[in-house]
Biopython code that builds the backbone (N, CA, C, O; Angstrom):
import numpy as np
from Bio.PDB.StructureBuilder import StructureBuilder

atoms = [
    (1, "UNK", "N", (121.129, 86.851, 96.455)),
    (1, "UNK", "CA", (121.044, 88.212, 95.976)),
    (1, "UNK", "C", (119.626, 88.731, 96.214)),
    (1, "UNK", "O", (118.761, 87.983, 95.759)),
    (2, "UNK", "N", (119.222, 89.747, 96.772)),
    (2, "UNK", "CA", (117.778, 90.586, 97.202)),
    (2, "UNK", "C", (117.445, 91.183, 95.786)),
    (2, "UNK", "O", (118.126, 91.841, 94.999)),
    (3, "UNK", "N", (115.856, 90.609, 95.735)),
    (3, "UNK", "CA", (115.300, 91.476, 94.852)),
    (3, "UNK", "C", (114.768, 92.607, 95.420)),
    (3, "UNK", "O", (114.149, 92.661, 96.483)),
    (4, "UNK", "N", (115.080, 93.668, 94.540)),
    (4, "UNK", "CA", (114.387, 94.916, 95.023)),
    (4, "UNK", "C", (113.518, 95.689, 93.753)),
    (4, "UNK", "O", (113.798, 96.173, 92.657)),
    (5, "UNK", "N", (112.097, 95.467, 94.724)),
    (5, "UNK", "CA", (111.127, 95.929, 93.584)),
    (5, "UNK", "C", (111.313, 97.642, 93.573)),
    (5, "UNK", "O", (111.459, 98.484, 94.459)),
    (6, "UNK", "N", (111.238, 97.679, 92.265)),
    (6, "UNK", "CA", (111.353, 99.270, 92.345)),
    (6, "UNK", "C", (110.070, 99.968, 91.510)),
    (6, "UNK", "O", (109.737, 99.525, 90.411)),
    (7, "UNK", "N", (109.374, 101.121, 92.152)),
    (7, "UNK", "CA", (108.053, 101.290, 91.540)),
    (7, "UNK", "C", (108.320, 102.588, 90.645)),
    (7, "UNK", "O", (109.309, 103.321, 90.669)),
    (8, "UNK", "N", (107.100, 102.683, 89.798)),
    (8, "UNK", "CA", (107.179, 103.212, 88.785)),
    (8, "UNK", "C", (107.736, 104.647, 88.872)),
    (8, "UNK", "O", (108.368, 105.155, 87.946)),
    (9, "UNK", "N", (107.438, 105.345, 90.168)),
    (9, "UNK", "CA", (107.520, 106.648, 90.202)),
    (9, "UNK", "C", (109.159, 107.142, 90.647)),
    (9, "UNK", "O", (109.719, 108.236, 90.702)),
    (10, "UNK", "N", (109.498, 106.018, 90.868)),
    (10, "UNK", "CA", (111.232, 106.077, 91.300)),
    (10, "UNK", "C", (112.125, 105.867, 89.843)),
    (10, "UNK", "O", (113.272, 106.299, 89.737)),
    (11, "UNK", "N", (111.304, 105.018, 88.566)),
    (11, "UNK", "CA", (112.090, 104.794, 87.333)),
    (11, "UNK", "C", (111.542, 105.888, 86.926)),
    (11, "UNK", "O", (112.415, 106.427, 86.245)),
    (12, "UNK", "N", (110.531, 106.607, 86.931)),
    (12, "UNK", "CA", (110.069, 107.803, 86.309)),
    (12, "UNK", "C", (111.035, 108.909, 86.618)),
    (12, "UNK", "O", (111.307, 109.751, 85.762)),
    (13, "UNK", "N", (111.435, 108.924, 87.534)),
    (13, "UNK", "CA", (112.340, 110.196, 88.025)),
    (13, "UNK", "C", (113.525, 109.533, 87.421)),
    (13, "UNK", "O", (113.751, 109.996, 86.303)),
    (14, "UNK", "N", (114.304, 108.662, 87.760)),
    (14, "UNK", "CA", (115.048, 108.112, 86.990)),
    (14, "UNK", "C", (115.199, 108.541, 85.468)),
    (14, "UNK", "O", (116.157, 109.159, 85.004)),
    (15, "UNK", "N", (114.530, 108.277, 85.055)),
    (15, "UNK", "CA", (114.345, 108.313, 83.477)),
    (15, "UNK", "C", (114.300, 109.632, 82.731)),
    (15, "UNK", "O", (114.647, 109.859, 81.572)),
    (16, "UNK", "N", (113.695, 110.620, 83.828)),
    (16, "UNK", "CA", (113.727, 112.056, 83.679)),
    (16, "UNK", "C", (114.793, 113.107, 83.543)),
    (16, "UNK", "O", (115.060, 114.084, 82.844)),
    (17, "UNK", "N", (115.481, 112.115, 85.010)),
    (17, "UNK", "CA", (116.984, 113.214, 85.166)),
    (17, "UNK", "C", (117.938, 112.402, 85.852)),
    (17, "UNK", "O", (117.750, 111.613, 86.778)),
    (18, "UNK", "N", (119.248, 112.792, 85.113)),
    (18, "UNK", "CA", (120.154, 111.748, 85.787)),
    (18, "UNK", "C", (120.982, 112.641, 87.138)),
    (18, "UNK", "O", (121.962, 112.322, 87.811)),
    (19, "UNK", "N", (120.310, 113.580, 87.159)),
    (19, "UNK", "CA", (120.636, 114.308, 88.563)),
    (19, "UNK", "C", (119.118, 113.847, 89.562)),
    (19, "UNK", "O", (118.513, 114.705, 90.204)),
    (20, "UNK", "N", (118.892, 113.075, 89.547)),
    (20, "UNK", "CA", (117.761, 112.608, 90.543)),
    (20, "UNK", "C", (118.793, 111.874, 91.398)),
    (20, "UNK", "O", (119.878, 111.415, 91.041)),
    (21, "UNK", "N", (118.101, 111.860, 92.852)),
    (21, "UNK", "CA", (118.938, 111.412, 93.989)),
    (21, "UNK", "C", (118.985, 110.287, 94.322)),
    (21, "UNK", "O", (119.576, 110.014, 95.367)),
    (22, "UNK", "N", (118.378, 109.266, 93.543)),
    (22, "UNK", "CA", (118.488, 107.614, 93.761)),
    (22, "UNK", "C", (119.046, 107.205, 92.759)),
    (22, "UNK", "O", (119.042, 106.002, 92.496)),
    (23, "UNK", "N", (119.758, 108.274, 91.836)),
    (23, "UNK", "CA", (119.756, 107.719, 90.459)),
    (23, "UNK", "C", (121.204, 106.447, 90.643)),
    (23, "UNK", "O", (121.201, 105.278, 90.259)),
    (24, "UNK", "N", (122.134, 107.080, 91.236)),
    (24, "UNK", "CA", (123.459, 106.178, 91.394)),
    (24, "UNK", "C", (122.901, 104.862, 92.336)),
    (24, "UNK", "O", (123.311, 103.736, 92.052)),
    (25, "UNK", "N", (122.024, 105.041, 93.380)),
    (25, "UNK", "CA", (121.863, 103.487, 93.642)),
    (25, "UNK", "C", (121.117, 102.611, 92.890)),
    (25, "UNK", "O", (121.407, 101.415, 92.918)),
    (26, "UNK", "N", (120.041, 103.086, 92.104)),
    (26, "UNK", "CA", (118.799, 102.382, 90.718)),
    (26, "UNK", "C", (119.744, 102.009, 90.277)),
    (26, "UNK", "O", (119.937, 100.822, 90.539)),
    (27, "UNK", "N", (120.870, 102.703, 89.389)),
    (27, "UNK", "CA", (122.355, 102.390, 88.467)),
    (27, "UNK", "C", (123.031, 101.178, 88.960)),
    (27, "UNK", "O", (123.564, 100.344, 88.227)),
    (28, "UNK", "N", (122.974, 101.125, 90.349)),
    (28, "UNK", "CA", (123.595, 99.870, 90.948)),
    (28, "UNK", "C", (122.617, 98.767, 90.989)),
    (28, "UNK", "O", (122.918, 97.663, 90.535)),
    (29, "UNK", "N", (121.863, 98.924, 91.327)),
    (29, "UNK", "CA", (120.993, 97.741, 91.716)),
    (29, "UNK", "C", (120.268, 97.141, 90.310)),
    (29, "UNK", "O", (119.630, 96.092, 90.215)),
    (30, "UNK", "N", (120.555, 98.110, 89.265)),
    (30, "UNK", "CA", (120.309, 97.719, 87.495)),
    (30, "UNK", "C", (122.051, 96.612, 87.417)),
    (30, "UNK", "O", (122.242, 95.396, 87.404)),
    (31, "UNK", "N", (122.592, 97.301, 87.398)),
    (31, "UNK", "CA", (123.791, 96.363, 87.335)),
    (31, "UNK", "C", (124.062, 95.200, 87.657)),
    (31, "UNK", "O", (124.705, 94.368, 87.017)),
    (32, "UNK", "N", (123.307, 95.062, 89.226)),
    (32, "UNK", "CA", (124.010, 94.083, 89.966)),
    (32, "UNK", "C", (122.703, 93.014, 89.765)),
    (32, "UNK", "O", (122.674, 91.931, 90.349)),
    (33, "UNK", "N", (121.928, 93.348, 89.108)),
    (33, "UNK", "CA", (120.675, 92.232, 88.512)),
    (33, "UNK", "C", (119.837, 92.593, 89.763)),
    (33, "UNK", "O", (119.123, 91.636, 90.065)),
    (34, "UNK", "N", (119.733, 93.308, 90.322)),
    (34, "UNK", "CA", (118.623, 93.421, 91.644)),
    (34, "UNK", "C", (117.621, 94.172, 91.753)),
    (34, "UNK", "O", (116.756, 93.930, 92.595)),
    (35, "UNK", "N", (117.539, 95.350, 90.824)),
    (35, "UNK", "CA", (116.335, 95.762, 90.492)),
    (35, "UNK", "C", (115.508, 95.301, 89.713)),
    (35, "UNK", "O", (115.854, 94.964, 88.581)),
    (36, "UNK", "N", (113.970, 95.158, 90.229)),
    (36, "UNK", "CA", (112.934, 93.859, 89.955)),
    (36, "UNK", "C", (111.724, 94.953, 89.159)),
    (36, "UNK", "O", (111.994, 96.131, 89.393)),
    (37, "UNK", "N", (110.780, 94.808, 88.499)),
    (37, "UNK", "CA", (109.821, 95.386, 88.462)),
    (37, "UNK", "C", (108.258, 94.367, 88.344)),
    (37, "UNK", "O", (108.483, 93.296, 87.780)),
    (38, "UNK", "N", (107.258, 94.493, 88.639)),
    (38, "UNK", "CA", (106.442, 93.703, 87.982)),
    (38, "UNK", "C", (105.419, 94.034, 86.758)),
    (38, "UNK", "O", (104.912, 95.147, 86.618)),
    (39, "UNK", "N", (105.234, 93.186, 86.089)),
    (39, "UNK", "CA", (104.382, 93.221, 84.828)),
    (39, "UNK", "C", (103.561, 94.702, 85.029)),
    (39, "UNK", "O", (103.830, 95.411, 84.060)),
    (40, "UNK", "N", (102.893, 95.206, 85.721)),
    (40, "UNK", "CA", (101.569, 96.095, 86.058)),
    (40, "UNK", "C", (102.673, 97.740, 85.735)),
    (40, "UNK", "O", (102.405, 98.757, 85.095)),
    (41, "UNK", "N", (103.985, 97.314, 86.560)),
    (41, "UNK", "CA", (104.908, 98.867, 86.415)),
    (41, "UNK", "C", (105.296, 98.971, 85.204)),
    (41, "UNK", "O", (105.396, 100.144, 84.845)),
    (42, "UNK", "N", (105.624, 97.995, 84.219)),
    (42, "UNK", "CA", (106.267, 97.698, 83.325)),
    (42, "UNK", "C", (104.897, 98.809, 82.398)),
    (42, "UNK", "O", (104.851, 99.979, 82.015)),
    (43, "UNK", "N", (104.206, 97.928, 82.378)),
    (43, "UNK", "CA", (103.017, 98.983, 81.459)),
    (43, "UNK", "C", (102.263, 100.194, 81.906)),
    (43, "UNK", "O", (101.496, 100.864, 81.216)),
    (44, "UNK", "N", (102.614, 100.395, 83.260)),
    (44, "UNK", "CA", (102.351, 102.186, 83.517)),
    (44, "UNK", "C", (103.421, 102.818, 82.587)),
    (44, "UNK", "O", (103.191, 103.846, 81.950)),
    (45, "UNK", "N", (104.690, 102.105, 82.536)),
    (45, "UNK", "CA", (105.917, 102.996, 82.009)),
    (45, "UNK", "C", (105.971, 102.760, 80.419)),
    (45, "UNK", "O", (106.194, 103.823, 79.842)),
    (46, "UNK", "N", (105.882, 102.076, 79.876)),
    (46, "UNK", "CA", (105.372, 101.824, 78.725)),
    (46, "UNK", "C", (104.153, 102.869, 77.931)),
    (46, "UNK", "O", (104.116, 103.647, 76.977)),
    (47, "UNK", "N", (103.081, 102.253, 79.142)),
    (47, "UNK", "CA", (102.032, 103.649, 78.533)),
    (47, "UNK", "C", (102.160, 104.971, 78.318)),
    (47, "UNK", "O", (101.572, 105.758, 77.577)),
    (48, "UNK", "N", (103.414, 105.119, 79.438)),
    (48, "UNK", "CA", (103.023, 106.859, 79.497)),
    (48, "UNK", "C", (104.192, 107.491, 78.553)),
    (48, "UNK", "O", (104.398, 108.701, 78.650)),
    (49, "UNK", "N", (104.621, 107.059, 78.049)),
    (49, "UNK", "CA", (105.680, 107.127, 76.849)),
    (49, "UNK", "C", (104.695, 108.250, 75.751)),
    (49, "UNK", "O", (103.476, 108.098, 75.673)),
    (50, "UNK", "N", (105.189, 108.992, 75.218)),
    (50, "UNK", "CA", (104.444, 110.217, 74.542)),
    (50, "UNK", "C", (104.747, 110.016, 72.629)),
    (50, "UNK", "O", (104.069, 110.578, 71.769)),
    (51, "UNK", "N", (105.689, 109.265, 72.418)),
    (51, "UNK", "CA", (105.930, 108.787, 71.000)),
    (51, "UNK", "C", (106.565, 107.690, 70.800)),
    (51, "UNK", "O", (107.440, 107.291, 71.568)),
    (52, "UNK", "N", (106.107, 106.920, 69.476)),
    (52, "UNK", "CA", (106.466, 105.647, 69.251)),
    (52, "UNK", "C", (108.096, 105.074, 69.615)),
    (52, "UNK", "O", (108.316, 104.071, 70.294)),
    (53, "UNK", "N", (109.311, 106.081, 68.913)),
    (53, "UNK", "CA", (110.486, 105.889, 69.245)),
    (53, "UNK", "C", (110.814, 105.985, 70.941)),
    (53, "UNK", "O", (111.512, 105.124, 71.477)),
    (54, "UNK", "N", (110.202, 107.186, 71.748)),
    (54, "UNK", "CA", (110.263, 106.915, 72.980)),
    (54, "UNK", "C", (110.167, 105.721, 73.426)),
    (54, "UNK", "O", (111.081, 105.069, 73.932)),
    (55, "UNK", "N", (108.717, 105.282, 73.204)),
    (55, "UNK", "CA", (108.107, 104.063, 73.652)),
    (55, "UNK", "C", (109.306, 102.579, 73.177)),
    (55, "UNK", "O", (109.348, 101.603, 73.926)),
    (56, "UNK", "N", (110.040, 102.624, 72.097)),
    (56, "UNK", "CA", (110.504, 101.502, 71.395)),
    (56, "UNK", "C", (111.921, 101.731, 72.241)),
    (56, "UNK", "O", (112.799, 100.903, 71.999)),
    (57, "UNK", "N", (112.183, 102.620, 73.066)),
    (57, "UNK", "CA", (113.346, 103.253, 73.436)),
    (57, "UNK", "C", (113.672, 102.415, 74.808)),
    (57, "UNK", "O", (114.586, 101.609, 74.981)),
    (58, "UNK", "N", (112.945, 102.721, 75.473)),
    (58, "UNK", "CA", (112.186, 102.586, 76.817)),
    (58, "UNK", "C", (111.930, 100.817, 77.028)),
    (58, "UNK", "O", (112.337, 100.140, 77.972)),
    (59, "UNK", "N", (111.293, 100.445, 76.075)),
    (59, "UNK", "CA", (111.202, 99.032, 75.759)),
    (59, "UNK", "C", (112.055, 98.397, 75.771)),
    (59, "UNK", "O", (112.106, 97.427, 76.527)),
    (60, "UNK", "N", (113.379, 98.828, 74.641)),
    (60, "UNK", "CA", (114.344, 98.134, 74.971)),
    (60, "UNK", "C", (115.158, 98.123, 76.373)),
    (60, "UNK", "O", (115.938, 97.220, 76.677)),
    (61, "UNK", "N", (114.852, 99.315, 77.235)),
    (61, "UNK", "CA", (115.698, 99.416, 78.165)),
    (61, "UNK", "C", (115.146, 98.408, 78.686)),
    (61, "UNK", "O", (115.738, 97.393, 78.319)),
    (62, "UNK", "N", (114.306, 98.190, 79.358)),
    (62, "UNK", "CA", (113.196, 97.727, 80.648)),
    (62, "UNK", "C", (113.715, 96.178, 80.125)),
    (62, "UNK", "O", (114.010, 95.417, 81.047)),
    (63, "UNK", "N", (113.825, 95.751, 79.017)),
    (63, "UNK", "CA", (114.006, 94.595, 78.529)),
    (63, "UNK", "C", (115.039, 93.673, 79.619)),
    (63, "UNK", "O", (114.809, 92.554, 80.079)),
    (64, "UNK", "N", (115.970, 94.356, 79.799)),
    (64, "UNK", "CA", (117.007, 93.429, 80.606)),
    (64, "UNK", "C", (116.519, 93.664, 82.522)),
    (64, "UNK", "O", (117.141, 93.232, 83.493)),
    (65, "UNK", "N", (115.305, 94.434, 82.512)),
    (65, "UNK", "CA", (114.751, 94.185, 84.216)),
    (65, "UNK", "C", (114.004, 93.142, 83.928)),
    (65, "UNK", "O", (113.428, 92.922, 82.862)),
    (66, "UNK", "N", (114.021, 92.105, 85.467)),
    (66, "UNK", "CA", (113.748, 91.060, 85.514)),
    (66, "UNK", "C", (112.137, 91.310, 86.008)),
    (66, "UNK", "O", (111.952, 92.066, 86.962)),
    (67, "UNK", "N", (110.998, 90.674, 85.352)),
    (67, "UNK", "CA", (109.457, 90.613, 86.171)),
    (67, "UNK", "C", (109.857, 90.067, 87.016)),
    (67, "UNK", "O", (110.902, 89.422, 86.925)),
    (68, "UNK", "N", (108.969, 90.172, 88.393)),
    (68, "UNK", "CA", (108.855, 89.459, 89.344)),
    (68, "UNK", "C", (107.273, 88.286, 89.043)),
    (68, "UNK", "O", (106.128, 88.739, 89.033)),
    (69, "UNK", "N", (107.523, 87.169, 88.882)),
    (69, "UNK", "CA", (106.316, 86.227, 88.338)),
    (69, "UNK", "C", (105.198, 86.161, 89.731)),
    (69, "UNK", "O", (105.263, 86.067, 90.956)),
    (70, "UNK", "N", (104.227, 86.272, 88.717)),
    (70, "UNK", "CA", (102.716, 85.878, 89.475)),
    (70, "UNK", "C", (102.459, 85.074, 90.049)),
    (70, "UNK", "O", (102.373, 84.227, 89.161)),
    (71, "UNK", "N", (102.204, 84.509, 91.050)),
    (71, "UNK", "CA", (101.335, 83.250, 91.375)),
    (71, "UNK", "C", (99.933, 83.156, 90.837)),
    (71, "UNK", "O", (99.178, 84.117, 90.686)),
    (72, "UNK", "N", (99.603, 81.620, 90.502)),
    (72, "UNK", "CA", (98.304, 81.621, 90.048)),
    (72, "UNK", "C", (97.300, 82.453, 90.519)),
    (72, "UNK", "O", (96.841, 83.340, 89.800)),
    (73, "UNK", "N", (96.938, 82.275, 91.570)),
    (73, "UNK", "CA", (96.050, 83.354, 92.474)),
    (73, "UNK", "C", (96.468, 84.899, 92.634)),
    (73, "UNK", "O", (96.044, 85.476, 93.636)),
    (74, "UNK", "N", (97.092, 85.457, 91.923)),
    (74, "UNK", "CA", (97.743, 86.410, 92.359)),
    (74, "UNK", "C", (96.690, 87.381, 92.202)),
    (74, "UNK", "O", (96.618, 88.194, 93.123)),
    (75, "UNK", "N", (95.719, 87.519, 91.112)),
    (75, "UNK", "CA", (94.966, 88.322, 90.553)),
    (75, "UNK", "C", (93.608, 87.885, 91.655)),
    (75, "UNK", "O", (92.879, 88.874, 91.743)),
    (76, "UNK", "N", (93.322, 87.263, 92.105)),
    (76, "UNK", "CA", (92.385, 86.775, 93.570)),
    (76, "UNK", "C", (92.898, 87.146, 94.283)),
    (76, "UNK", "O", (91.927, 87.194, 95.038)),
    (77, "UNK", "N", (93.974, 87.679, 95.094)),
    (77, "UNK", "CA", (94.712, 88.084, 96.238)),
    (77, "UNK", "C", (94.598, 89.254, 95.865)),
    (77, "UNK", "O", (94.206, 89.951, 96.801)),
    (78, "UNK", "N", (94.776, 89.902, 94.797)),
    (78, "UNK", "CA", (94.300, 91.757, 94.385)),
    (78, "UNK", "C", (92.922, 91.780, 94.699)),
    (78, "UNK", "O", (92.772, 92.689, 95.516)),
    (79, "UNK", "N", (91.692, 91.156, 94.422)),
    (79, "UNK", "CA", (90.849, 91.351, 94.576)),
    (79, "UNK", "C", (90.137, 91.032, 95.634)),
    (79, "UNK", "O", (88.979, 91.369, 95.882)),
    (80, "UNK", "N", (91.080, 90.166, 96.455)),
    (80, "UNK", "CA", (90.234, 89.970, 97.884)),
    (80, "UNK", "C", (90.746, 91.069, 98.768)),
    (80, "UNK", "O", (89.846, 91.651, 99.373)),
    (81, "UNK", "N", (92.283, 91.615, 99.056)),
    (81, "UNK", "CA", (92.828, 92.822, 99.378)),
    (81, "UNK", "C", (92.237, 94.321, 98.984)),
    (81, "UNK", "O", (92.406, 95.278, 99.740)),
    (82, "UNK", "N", (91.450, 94.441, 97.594)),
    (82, "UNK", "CA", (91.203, 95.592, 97.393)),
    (82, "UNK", "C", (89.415, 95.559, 97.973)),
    (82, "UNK", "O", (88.820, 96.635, 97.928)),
    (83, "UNK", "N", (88.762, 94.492, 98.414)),
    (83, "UNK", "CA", (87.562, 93.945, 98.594)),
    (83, "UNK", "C", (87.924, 94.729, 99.966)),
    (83, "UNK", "O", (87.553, 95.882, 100.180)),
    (84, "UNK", "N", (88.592, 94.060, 100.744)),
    (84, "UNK", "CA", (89.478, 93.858, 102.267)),
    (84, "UNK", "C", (89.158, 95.604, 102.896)),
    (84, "UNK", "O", (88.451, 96.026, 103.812)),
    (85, "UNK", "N", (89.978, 96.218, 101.985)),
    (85, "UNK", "CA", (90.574, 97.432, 102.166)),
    (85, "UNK", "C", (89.100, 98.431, 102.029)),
    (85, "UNK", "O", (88.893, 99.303, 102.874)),
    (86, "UNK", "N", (88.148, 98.199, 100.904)),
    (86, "UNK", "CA", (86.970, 98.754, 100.166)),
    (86, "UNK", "C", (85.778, 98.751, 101.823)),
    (86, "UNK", "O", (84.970, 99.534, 102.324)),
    (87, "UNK", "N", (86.125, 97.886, 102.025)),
    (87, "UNK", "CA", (85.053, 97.149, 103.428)),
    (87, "UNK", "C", (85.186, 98.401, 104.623)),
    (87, "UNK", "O", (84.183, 98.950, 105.079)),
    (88, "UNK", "N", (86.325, 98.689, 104.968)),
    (88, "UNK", "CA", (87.123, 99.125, 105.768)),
    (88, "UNK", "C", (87.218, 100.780, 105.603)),
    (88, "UNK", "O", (87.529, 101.616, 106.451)),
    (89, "UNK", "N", (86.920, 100.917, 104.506)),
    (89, "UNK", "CA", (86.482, 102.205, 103.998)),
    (89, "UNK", "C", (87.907, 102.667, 103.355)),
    (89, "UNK", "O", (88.228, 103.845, 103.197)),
    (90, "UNK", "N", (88.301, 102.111, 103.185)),
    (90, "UNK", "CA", (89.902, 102.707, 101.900)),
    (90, "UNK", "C", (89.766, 102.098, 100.598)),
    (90, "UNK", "O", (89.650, 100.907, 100.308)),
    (91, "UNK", "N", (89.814, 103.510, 99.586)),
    (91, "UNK", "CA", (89.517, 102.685, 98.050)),
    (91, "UNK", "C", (91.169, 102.846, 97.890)),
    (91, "UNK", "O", (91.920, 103.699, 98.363)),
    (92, "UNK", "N", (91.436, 101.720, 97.055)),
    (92, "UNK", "CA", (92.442, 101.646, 96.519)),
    (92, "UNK", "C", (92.831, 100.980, 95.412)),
    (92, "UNK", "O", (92.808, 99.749, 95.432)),
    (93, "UNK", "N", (93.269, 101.704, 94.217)),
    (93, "UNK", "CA", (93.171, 101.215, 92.693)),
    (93, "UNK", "C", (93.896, 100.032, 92.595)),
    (93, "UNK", "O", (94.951, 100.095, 93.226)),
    (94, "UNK", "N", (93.716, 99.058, 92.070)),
    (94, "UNK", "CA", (93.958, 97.619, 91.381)),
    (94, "UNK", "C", (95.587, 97.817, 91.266)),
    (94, "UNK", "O", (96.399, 97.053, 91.788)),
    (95, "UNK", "N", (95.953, 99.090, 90.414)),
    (95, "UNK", "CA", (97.360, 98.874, 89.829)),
    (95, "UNK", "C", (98.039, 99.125, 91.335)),
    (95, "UNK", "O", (99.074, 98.513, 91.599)),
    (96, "UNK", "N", (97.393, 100.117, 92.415)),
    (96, "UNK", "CA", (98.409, 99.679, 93.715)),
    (96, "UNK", "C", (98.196, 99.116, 94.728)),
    (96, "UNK", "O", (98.846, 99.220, 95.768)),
    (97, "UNK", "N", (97.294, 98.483, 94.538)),
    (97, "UNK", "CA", (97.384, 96.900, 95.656)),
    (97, "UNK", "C", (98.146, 95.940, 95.119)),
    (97, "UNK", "O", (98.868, 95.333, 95.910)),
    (98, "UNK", "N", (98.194, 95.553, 93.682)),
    (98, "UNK", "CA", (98.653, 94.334, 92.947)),
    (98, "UNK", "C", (100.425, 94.859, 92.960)),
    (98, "UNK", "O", (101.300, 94.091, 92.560)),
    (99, "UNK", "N", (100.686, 96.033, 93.396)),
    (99, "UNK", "CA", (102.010, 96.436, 93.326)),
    (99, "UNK", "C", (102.402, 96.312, 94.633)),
    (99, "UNK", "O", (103.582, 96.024, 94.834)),
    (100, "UNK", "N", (101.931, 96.413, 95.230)),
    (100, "UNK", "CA", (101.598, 95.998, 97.160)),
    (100, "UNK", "C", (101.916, 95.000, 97.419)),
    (100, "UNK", "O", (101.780, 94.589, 98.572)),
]
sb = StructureBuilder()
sb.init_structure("model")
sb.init_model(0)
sb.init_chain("A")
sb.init_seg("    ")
for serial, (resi, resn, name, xyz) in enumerate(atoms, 1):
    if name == "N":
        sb.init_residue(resn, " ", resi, " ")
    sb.init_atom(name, np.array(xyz, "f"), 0.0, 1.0, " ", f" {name:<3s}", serial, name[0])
structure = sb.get_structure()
């Protein structure tokens, strides 16, 4: 079965309107256990929650998406990539390289 990472700005629309245009395949790929998120999306979406019940709302949903787990080095591979990229003359924030 394919994991498919799905990023924050695709559950954001999601979450917004159920007339959004990916909404029936997100719906599927929630179902079929294949939509993935990692730890870093999990708490953009979390954060940006505007009240406690939202937030406790939201929580429970996200609950049954699966993290995708870290490797030890994972947080050294963000920082040698965002080093990489910085060198090269492209800044690019932590939360989207490590989502990269």
């Amino acid at each position: 079965m394919a994991k498919v990472l799905v990023d924050s700005s695709v559950w954001i629309d999601f979450f917004r309107s159920s007339e959004f245009a990916q909404a029936p395949t997100l719906a599927k790929l929630v179902r079929s256990n294949q939509a993935w998120m990692t730890a870093i999306i999990r708490v953009e979406l979390l954060s940006g929650t505007r009240r406690e019940a939202e937030y406790r709302l939201l929580e429970d949903r996200l609950a049954s998406i699966p993290l995708l787990p870290e490797t030890d080095d994972f947080w050294n591979q963000v920082a040698r990539a965002r080093f990489w990229l910085a060198r090269r003359g492209t800044q690019a924030a932590v939360t989207d390289v490590s989502i990269a």
